[in-house]
Each structure stands twice: as structure tokens, then as C-alpha cells.
C-alpha positions in Angstrom: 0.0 0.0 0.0 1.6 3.4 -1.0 0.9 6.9 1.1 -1.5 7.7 -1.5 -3.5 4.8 -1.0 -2.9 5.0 2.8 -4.3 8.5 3.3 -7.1 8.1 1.4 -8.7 5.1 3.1 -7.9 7.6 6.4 -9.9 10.4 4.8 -6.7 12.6 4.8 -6.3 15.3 1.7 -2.4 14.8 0.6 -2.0 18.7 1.2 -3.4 18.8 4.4 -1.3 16.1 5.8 2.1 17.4 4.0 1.0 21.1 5.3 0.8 19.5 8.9 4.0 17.7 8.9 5.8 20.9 7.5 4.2 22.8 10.1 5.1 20.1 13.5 8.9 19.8 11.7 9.4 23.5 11.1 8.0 23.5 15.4 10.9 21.5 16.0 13.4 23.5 14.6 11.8 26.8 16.2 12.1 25.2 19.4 15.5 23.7 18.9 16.5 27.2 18.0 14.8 30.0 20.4 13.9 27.4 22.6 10.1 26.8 23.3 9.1 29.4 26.0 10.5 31.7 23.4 9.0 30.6 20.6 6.2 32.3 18.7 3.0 30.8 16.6 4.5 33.7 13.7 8.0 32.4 13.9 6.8 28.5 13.1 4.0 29.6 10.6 7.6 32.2 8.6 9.9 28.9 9.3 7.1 26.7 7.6 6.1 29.5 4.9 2.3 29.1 5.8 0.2 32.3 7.2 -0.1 32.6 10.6 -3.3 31.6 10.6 -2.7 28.1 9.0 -1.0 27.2 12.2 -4.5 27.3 14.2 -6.6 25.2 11.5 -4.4 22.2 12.7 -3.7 22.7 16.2 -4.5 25.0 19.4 -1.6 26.5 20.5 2.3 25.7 21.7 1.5 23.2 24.0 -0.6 21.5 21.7 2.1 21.6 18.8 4.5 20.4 21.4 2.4 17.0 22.4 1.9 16.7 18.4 6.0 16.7 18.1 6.3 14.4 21.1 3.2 12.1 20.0 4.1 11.5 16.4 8.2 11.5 16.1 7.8 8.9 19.4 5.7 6.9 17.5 8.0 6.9 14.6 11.2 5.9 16.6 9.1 3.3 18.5 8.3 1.6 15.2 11.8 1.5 14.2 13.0 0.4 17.7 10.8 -2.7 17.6 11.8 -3.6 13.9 15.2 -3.6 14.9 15.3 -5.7 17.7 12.8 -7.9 16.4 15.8 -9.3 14.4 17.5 -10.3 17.5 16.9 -13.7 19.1 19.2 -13.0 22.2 17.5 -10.8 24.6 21.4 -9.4 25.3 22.0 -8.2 21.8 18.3 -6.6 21.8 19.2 -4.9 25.0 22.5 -3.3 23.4 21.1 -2.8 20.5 17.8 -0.6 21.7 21.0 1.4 23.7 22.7 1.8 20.1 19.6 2.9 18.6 18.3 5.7 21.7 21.7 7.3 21.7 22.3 7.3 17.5 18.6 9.0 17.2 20.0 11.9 18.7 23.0 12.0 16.4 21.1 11.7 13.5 18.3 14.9 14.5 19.9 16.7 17.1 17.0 19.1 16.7 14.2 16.8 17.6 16.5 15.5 20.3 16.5 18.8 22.0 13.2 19.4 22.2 12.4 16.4 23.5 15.2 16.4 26.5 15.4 20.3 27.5 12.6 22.0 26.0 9.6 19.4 26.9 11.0 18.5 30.2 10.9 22.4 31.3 7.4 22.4 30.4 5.4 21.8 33.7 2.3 22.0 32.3 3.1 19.5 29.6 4.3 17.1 32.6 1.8 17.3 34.9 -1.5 17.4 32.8 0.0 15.3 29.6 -0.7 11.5 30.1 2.4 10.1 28.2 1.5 7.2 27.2 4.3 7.2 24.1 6.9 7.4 26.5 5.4 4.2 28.6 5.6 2.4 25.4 9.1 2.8 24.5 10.1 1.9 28.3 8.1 -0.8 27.8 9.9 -2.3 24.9 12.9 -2.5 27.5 11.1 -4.8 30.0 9.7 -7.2 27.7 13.7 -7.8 26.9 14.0 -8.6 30.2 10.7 -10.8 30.5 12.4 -12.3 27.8 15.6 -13.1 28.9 14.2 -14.5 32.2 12.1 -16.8 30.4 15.3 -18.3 28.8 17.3 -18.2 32.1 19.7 -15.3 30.6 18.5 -12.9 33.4 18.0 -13.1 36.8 14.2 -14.6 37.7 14.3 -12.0 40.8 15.1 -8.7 38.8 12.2 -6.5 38.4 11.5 -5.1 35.0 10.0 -2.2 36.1 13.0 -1.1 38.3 15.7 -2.2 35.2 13.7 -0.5 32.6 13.6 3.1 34.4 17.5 2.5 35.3 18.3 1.4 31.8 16.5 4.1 30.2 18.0 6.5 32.5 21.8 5.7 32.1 20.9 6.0 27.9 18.9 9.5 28.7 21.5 11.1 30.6 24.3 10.1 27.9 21.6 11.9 25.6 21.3 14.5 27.4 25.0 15.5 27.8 25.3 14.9 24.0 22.8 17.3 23.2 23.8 20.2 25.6 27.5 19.8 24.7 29.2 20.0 21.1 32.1 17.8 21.7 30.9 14.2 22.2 34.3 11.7 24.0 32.1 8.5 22.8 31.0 7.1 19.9 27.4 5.7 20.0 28.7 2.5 19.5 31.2 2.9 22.5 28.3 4.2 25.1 25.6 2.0 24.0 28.5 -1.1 24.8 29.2 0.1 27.8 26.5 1.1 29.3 24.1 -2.4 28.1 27.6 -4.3 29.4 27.2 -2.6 32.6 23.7 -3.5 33.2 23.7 -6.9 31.7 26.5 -8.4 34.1 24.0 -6.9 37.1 21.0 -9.4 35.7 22.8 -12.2 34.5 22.1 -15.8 35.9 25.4 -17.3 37.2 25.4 -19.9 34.5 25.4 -17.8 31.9 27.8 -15.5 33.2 30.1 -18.8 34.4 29.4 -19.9 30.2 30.6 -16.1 28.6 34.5 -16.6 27.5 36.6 -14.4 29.7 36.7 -11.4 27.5 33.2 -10.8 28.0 33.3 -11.2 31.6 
């Protein structure tokens, strides 16, 4: 099925749909830029090249834009997240490999990247009144690994997704958060995602796998 197809079975004009995603990726680089408390409706509706008044056939106002951004371009990585690991049969390489994939998004669109670590996180309305159910997902995709790796006897039986998934995600976020505040990166994305999964993984690690890795790895 192509995106012709696809949007006409959802009832969506091609124009209005392209005029939408120029306006939520034109927000993105407004906010990247001048930072969203700064930003102006004019300033996205000049960096998209729509009138002003475009802006508010498609959405509210800022905060509205902002949970659009956050909504669809989390949707979009989760998609590819799941994809990618679905090629993985060991939950171990899935674990390092969601770590390679968090930290290279933010490589590949800075932009997007700051918004979604500075600019949405100083947002207190958006935190307390937004529901985010996008970000459960994607944290979600990190405890079904580990489900998975205790149904194997990889992991331990008595870790606790819940608990790995928030301290797994967290290690990855603050790595992404000091690569997008600073303009000289020490790693490589292939180096932190290593290290950091390699870290975790010899925390939930049944002894007989651990006894059965060759030294190297131990």
C-alpha cells in the first residue's frame, strides 16, 4: 500500500497532511533554536512558509504543537525500535542494540532531540496534565527484553522489569542528554551504548550464563 493509498482510506487530503508535517517539523526547529518558552506561533508559521493563521486550523496553541511533536516523532522511533530488535533472538544483543539505537537518534536529529530532552521537560504544564503514554511504550519495549531473557534463564528470575527498565532508560537519557547540551561528544554511539548495556547486563545475569561467557566478555 503506498501513502496515497494509505491516506485516502484515512480520509486525509495529501495537502493537508504534507502542510501538517511541515508545520510540527518547522516547530521543531523553532524550538530547537529559540527554545520553546520563546517561541512564537509567527516564527513556526515564517519557518514553515504558511500564514499565521494556518498554524491554528491544525492545532491549538504551543503546548498543543508540542504533544503533536512528542506524539508522532515517538511513534515513529518506536516503530523502528521494535523492527530492529525484532531481528535479535538473544534478549542481550536486543538490550545493546535498543541502547545503540536511543543514543544514535540523537546524532542523526539533534533538533528533535533537544526538544524532546530540554525543552519538553521544562514544560510543567506538559508534565503534569499530559498523560504520556508514548513514553510508557518505548520503556516498555525494554522490559519485555528482560521478561524475555528471564524466560530463557539469561536474566536473573528476581530482577524487576520495572526497576531495570527506568534504570536502563535513564543511564541511555543522561548520555543523551549530555550529548545534546554539549558540542564535543568523547564517545562514539557505538562505545556508550557497549558500555552502558555491558554494565547493566552483568547486574541481571544468571550465574550460569555469566560462568558460560569466554573471559573477555566477563
Amino acid at each position: 500500500m503506498n501513502v496515497h493509498s494509505l491516506k485516502s482510506i484515512l480520509h486525509l487530503p495529501m495537502k493537508t497532511a504534507d502542510k501538517h508535517d511541515k508545520i510540527v517539523q518547522a516547530a521543531i526547529r523553532v524550538f530547537a533554536r529559540n527554545g520553546f518558552f520563546d517561541s512564537r506561533i509567527a516564527e513556526i508559521a515564517n519557518e514553515a512558509n504558511v500564514a499565521d493563521g494556518t498554524i491554528y486550523l491544525y492545532f491549538n496553541n504551543k503546548y498543543d504543537i508540542l504533544i503533536t511533536i512528542f506524539e508522532e516523532e515517538m511513534g515513529k522511533i518506536i516503530a523502528r525500535v521494535k523492527q530492529e530488535i525484532a531481528s535479535f533472538d538473544d534478549p542481550r544483543e536486543k538490550l545493546e542494540r535498543f541502547a545503540y539505537l536511543h543514543l544514535i537518534l540523537v546524532q542523526e536529529n539533534r533538533d528533535l532531540a533537544e526538544v524532546i530532552q530540554v525543552e519538553l521537560r521544562q514544560s510543567s504544564k506538559f508534565m503534569k496534565e499530559y498523560r504520556n503514554k508514548k513514553f510508557a511504550e518505548y520503556v516498555n519495549i525494554i522490559s519485555h527484553i528482560v521478561r524475555q531473557g528471564q524466560a530463557q534463564e539469561i536474566f536473573l528470575a528476581e530482577v524487576m522489569p520495572g526497576i531495570f527498565k527506568r534504570a536502563f532508560f535513564g543511564a541511555l537519557d543522561e548520555m543523551s542528554r549530555f550529548w545534546v547540551l554539549s558540542y564535543k561528544k568523547k564517545y562514539s554511539v557505538a562505545t556508550a551504548a557497549k558500555q552502558i548495556s555491558d554494565y547493566f547486563l552483568q547486574g541481571i545475569l544468571t550465574k550460569e550464563v555469566r560462568e558460560a561467557e569466554p573471559p573477555q566478555n566477563r
